[in-house]
N, C-alpha and C positions, 0 to 999 in steps of 0.2 A: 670087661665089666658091662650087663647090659645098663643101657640107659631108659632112667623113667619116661613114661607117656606125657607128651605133654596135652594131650586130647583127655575126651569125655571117660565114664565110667565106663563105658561100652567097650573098654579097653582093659583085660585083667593083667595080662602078662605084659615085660617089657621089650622093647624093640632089641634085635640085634643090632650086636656095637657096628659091626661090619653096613648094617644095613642101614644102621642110623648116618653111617658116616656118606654111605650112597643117597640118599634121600635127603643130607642135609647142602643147601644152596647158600647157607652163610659163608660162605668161603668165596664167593663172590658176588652175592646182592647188598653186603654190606656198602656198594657202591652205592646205594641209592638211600643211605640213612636217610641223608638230610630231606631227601623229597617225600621219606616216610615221616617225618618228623612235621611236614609242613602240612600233607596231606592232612593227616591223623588231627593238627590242628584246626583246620577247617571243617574237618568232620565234628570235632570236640563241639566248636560253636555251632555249627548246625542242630546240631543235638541239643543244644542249650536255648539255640532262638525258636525252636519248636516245642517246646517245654517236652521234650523226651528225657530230659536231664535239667536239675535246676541250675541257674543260673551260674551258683558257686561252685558247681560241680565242675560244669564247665573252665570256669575261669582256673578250678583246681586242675584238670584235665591240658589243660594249657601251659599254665607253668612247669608244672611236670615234664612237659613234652620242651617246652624250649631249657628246660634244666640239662636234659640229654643233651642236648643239644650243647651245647655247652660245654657238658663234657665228653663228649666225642671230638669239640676241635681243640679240647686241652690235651687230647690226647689219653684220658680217662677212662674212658668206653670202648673195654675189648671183648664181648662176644665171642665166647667158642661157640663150639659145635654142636655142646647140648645146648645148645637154643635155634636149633634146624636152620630158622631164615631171619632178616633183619627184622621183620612185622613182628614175629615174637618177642624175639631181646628186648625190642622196644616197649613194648608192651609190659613183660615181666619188669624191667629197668623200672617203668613207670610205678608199676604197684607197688615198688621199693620204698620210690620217692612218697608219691600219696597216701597208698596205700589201698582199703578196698575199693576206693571210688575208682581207680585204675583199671579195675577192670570194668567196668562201664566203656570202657572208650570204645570196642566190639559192637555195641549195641547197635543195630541194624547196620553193618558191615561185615565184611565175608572177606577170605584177604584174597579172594579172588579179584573180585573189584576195589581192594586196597594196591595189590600188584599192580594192576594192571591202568592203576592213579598214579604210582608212582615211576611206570616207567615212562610214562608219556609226559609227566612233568621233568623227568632227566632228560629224554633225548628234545623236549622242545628247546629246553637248556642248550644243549649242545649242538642241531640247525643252528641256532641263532649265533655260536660260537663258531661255526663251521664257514657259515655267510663270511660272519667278519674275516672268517683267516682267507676266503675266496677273493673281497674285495680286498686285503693287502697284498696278493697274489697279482691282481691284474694291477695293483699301481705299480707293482715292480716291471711288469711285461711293460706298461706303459708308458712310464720315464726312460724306460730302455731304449722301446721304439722311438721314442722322439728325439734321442742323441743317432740315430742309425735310418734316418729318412732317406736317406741319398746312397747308405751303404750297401754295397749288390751284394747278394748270392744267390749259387746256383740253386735253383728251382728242379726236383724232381719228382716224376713220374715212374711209377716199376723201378725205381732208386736206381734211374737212369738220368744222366742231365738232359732237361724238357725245354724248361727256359730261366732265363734270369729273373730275380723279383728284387725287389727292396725289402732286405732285411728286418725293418719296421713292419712290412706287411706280412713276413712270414710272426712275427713274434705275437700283431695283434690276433692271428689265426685262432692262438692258442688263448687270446683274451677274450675271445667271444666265443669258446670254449664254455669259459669262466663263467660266464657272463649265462650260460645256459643253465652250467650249476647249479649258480645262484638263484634264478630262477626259478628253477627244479626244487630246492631245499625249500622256496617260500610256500610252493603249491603243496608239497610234501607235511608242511608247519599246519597247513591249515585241515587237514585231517588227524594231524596226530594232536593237535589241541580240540580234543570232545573229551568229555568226560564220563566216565563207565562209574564215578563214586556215586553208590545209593543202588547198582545192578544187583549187589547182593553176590549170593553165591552164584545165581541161577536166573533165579525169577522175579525179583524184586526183594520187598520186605513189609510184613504188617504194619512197621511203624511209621506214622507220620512225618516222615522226614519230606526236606525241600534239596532236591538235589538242584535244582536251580540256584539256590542260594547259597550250598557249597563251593558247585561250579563257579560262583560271580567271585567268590574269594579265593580260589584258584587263579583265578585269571583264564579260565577256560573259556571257549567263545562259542560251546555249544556241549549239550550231552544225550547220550545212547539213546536215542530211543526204543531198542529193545534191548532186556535184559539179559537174552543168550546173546543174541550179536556185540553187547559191553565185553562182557566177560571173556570172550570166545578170539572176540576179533584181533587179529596180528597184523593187518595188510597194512598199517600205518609202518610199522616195522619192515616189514617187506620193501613196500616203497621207500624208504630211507634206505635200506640195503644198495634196494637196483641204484636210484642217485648216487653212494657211494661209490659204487663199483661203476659208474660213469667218472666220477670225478679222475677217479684211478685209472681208470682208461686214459684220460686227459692228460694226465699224471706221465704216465709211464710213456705215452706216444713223446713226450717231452723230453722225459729222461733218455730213451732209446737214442731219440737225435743228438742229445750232451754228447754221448757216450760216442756214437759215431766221429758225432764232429771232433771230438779230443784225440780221437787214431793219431797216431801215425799218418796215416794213408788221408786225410783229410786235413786236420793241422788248420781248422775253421776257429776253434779256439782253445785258447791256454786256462790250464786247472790252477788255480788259485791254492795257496798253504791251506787257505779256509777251510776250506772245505773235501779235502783233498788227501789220499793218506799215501804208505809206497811200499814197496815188495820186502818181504823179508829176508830174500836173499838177493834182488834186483836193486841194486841202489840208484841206479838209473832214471826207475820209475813213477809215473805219477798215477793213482787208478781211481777214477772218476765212483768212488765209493756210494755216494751220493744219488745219484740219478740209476747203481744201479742197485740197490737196497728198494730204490721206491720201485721199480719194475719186479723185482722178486714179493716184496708184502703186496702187491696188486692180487697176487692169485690168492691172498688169504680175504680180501673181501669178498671177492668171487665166490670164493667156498662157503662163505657165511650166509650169502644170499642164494645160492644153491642148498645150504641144510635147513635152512629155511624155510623155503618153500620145499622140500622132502618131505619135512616135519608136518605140515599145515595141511599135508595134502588128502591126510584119510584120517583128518582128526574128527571125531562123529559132537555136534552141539551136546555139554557147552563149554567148561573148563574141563582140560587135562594134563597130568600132572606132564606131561611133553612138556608143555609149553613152559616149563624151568628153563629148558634148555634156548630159549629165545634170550639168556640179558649174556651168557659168556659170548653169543655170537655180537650180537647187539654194540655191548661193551668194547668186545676187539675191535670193531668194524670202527666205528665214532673212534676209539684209541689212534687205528692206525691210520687213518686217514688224516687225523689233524696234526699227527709228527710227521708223516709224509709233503703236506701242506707245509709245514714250516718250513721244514729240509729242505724243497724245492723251489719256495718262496727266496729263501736266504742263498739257497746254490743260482740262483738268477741275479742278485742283487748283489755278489761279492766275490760269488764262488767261480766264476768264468769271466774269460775277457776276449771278446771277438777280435782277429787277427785281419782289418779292413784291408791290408796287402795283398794276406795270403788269401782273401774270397776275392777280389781284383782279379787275381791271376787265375784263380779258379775259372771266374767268371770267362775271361778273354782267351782261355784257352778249350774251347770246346765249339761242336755248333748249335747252343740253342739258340742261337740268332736265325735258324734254318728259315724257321716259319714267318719271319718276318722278310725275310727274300720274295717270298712267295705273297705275305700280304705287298709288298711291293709293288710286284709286277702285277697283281690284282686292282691296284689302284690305277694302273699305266693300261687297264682295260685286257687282260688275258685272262682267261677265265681260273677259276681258284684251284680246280682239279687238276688244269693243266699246266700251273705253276705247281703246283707241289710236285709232280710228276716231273717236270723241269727240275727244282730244286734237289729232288733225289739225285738226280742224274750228277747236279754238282758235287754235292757230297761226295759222290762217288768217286769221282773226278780231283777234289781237293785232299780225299784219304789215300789213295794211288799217287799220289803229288810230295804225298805228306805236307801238306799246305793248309790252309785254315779259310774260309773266306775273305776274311782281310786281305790274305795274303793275296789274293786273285788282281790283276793287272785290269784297267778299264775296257782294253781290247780282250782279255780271257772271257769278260765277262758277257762285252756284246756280242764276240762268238759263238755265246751259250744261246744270248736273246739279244735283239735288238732294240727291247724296252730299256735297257740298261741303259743306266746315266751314271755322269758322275755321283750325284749322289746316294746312288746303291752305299756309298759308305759312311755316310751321316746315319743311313737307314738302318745299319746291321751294327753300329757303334751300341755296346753295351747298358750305356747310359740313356740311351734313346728310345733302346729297345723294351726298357724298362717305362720310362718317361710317356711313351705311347701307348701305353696299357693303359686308357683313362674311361673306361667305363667303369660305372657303376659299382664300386666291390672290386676293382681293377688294382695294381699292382704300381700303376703311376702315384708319380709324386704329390701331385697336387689331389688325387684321391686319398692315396695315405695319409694327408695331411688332414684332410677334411677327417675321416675315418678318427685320426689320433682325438679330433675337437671330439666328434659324437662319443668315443670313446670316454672322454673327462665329464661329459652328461650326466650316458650310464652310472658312472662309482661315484656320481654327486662332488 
């Protein structure tokens, strides 16, 4: 059956059902009722406090809009398909309720600049939802790190053992990570809060309107100065994309090491019931479900900020109808990143439990204590090149041995150099080796410690 126009006279015949059903975005902008509802109110009084609309009209224009409202979270307001997009339903819903003053509420509005009002009042919504999930993110990193100041693991390079660190200081790596996020989403907030309502379709509008004074009941902190750049402009979107798909970056670098560490072949730490699910035929098993779900939906952000900017790239000034396809990517992106966010929030805080024996042994069985032989003898005045170059030579020496530095006897060692002392073995002890790492951003303990304080700063 085709369906009626909901446009001008200029329209005789009715749309195809097929094409109506292609063309209509209420199947998922209905995400953004309530910012249409809020929007449209602030437009209603603008229209009222500049005598575009009288006063009663206004206040009638308003009830109306929070009656929708209303009943859409009673669950009363279902919108098909013949009403294309949210702007409309609401709209038509309105003239229900009012009646012809309803349609008044369009008056020097275009839902070009209604659109593109309401999605920047949803995702400023959802940064600021996104922050908080970031700051409960790094408290968990952060109570972590402060039970695990002392506790070693290996330190790797080319996912080789390099050197040892304190487990606190690999965990805060990932909290100032967060910490960059967070950051990222405030500077990202403050461009995507301007306001495009009063842009019009295009060009503006004849009537009298103060979009200054819409904007100030928005809560908006600035609006378009031009009217094709209101309408037109996506970069605020974009920029929340790229930010996302860093977060997920962050994310997933995280999850990869869960995933690691739970092997078999690592055994750094135990998967928790929590969080944790097992084979359908392996009863055996535990499979770190968790950390690796957030490493698979990582490339669905990517993609989103990728068709993104595809889309924007040969779009000609000012609206076009592309630019629909900006709130399903928008939508997933903000979706998946804050159940991602939780999941990995919660898989740190319950869902894993570090095995401080099995990294011990880790630690004590390998040579990255190499470089510290060498900062040794560099102290004891031999130059740094020609300790490392020494130091290889042990290595070589202790693998052919099958021996370890430890292992080495105080005469193997002065045979090697005569710098050697007995304390060559306070030097290469694990704990020490960690413990002397005290510069600046260092991997020592009394840095880590300091780091954990600035760290409880930052999250206030």
């Amino acid at each position: 059956m085709d369906r009626p126009q909901t446009w001008s006279d200029r329209f005789e015949g009715t749309l195809h059902p097929a094409i109506a059903k292609f063309n209509a975005s209420i199947g998922f902008d209905l995400e953004l009722i309530e910012y249409d509802l809020t929007g449209s109110c602030a437009h209603a009084r603008m229209l009222a406090q500049t005598g575009i609309i009288s006063s009663t009209e206004g206040e009638k224009l308003v009830a109306g809009l929070e009656q929708i409202r209303d009943e859409y979270r009673a669950g009363n307001f279902h919108p098909g398909i013949d009403a294309e997009d949210v702007h409309f339903a609401v709209e038509r819903r309105l003239t229900e309720i009012v009646g012809d003053v309803g349609k008044k509420l369009h008056t020097a509005r275009s839902r070009n600049d209604q659109v593109g009002t309401d999605t920047r009042l949803y995702l400023r919504d959802r940064i600021q939802q996104i922050r908080s999930q970031l700051r409960d993110f790094q408290q968990v990193l952060l109570t972590l790190a402060q039970t695990h100041v002392e506790t070693l693991i290996p330190g790797y390079t080319h996912l080789q053992r390099a050197q040892p660190l304190s487990l606190a200081h690999h965990l805060l790596a990932y909290f100032q990570m967060a910490q960059r996020d967070w950051e990222r989403l405030g500077d990202v907030y403050k461009r995507t809060n301007i306001s495009p309502l009063g842009c019009g379709a295009l060009a503006g509008t004849t009537f009298p309107i103060d979009r200054a004074y819409s904007a100030q009941l928005l809560g908006f902190d600035d609006i378009y100065s031009n009217s094709l750049d209101g309408v037109s402009d996506r970069d605020f979107a974009i920029e929340f994309l790229g930010a996302a798909s860093l977060i997920m970056v962050h994310l997933s670098r995280l999850a990869e090491e869960v995933i690691i560490w739970a092997s078999e072949e690592f055994r750094f730490v135990s998967l928790t019931d929590r969080c944790a699910t097992g084979s359908s035929i392996m009863p055996q098993k535990k499979n770190p479900d968790v950390p690796e779900l957030v490493r698979g939906k990582t490339g669905r952000v990517f993609g989103h900020l990728q068709a993104m900017l595809v889309m924007m790239k040969g779009l000609p000034l000012a609206y076009n109808k592309d630019l629909q396809e900006d709130k399903e990517a928008l939508f997933d992106a903000v979706n998946t990143v804050q159940a991602c966010l939780e999941a990995m929030t919660i898989l740190i805080q319950e869902g894993i439990e570090f095995r401080p024996a099995r990294l011990a042994e880790a630690v004590a069985s390998d040579f990255a204590n190499a470089t510290d032989v060498a900062d040794y003898l560099a102290t004891k005045g031999v130059p740094f090149r020609e300790a490392y170059n020494l130091v290889g030579k042990v290595v070589k020496t202790c693998l052919s041995q099958n021996k370890l530095l430890k292992d080495l006897s105080l005469v193997e060692w002065q045979q090697l150099h005569p710098a050697f002392a007995e304390d060559i073995y306070a030097a290469i002890d694990p704990k020490q080796v960690v413990a002397a790492r005290n510069s600046y951003g260092g991997t020592g303990f009394d840095r880590v410690r300091q780091a954990i304080e600035r760290a409880k700063v930052q999250i206030g």
